[in-house]
C-alpha positions as CSV (number, residue, x, y, z in Angstrom):
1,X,-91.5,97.5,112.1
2,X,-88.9,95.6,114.0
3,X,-85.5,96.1,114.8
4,X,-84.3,93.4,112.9
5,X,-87.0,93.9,109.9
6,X,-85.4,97.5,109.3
7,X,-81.8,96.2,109.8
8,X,-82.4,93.6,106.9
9,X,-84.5,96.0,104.9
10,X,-81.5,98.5,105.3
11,X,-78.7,96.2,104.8
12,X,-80.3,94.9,101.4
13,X,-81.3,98.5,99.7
14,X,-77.7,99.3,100.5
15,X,-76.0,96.3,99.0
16,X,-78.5,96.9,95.9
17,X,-77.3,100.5,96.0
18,X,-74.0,99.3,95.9
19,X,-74.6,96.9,93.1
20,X,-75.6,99.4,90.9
21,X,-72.7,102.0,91.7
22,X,-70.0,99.3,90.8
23,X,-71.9,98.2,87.6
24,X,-71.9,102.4,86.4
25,X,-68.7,102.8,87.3
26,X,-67.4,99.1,85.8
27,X,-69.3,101.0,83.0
28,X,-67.7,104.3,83.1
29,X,-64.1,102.3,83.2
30,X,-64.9,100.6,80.1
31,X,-66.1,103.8,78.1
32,X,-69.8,104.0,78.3
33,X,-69.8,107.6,79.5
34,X,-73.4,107.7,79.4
35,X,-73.5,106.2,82.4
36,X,-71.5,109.3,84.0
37,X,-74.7,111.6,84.7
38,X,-76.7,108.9,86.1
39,X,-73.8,108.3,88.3
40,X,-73.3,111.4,89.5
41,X,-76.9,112.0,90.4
42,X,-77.4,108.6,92.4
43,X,-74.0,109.5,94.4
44,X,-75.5,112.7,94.9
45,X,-78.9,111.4,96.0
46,X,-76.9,108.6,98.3
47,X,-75.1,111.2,99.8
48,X,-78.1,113.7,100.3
49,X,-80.0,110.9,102.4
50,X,-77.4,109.6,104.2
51,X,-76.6,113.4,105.2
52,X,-80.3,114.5,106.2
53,X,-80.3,111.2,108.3
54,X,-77.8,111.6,110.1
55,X,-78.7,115.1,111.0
56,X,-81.6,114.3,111.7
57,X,-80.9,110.8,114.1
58,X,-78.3,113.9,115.7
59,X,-81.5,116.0,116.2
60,X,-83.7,113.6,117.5
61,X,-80.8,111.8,120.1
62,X,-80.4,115.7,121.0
63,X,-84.1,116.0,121.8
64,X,-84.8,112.9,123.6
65,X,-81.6,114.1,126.1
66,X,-82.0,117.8,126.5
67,X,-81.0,117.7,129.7
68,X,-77.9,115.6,129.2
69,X,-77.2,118.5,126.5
70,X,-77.6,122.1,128.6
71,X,-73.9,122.3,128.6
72,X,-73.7,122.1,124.6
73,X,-76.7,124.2,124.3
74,X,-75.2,127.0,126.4
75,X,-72.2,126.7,124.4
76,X,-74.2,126.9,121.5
77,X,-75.9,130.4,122.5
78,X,-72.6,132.1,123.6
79,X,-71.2,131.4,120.1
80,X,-74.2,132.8,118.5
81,X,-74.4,135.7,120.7
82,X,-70.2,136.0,119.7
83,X,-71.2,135.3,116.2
84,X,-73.9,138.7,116.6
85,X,-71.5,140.8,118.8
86,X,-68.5,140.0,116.1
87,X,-70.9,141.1,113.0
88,X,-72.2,143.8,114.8
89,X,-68.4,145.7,115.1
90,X,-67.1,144.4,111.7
91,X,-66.5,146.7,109.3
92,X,-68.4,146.8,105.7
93,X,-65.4,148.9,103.8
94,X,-64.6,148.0,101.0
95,X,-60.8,148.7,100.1
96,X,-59.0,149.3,97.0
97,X,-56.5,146.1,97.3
98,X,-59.9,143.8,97.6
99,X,-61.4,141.9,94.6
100,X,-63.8,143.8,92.1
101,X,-66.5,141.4,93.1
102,X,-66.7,142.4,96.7
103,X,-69.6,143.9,98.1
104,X,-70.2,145.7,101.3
105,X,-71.9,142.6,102.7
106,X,-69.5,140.1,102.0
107,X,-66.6,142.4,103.4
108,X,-69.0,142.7,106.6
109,X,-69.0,138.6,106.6
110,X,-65.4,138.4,106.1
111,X,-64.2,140.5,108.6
112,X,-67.1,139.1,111.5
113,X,-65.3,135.5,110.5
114,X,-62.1,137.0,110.8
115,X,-63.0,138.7,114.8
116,X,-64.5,135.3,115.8
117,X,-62.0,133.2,114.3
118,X,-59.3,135.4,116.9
119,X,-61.4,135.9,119.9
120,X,-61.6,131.5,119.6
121,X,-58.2,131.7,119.5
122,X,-57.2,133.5,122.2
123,X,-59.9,132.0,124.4
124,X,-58.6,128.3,123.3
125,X,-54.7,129.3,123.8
126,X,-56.1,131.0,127.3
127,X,-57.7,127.7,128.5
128,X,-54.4,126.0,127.3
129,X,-52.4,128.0,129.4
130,X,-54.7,128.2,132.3
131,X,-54.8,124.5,132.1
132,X,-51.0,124.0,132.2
133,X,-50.9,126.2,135.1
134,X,-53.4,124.4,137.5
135,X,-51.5,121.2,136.6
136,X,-48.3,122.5,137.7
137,X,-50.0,122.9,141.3
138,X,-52.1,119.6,141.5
């Protein structure tokens, strides 16, 4: 299929889509609320697609350049290996003051976010401030 086949092809399945979502909610604003489900599950479905496509042009763009991408990809492995460190020494107590509804795992979750979320932040406010200082000697 050609490029400016699919373009068209695009263009017009979107303005149909389009069509359809202003007549439910035109619809919806005049009352018919039966329209309301329907609705719902055609934004739903729009925004499904549009989401697994752009993932997946993302994927495929990340493929066709892996070598453009070994930076990212090394970034990519250090967070998960901080991600596995940080899980590894969070605690799974559960304390008195928490929630009924808390389990062991979730408290485990919670406290890994928590021990990445300040390791990032003292390795962004480091770079900041190594930053700043290099530019005071350029």
């Amino acid at each position: 299929m050609e490029n400016k086949t699919l373009d068209s092809a695009l263009t017009i399945g979107a303005f149909i889509i389009g069509i359809i979502g202003l007549i439910m909610g035109i619809m919806i604003m005049r009352g018919n609320e039966s329209v309301v489900g329907p609705a719902i599950t055609l934004s739903m479905v729009v925004m499904g697609v549009a989401a697994a496509v752009a993932i997946l042009f993302g994927l495929f763009h990340f493929l066709t350049n892996i070598k453009r991408n070994i930076p990212m990809l090394i970034g990519i492995v250090v967070f998960v290996i901080l991600a596995i460190v940080c899980y590894t020494l969070a605690s799974d107590t559960v304390l008195q003051s928490y929630d009924p509804g808390i389990t062991e795992s979730e408290s485990k979750l919670s406290g890994a976010g928590l021990l990445i979320m300040y390791v990032l932040v003292v390795v962004a406010a480091g770079a900041a401030i190594v930053g700043e200082i290099t530019r005071i000697f350029k």
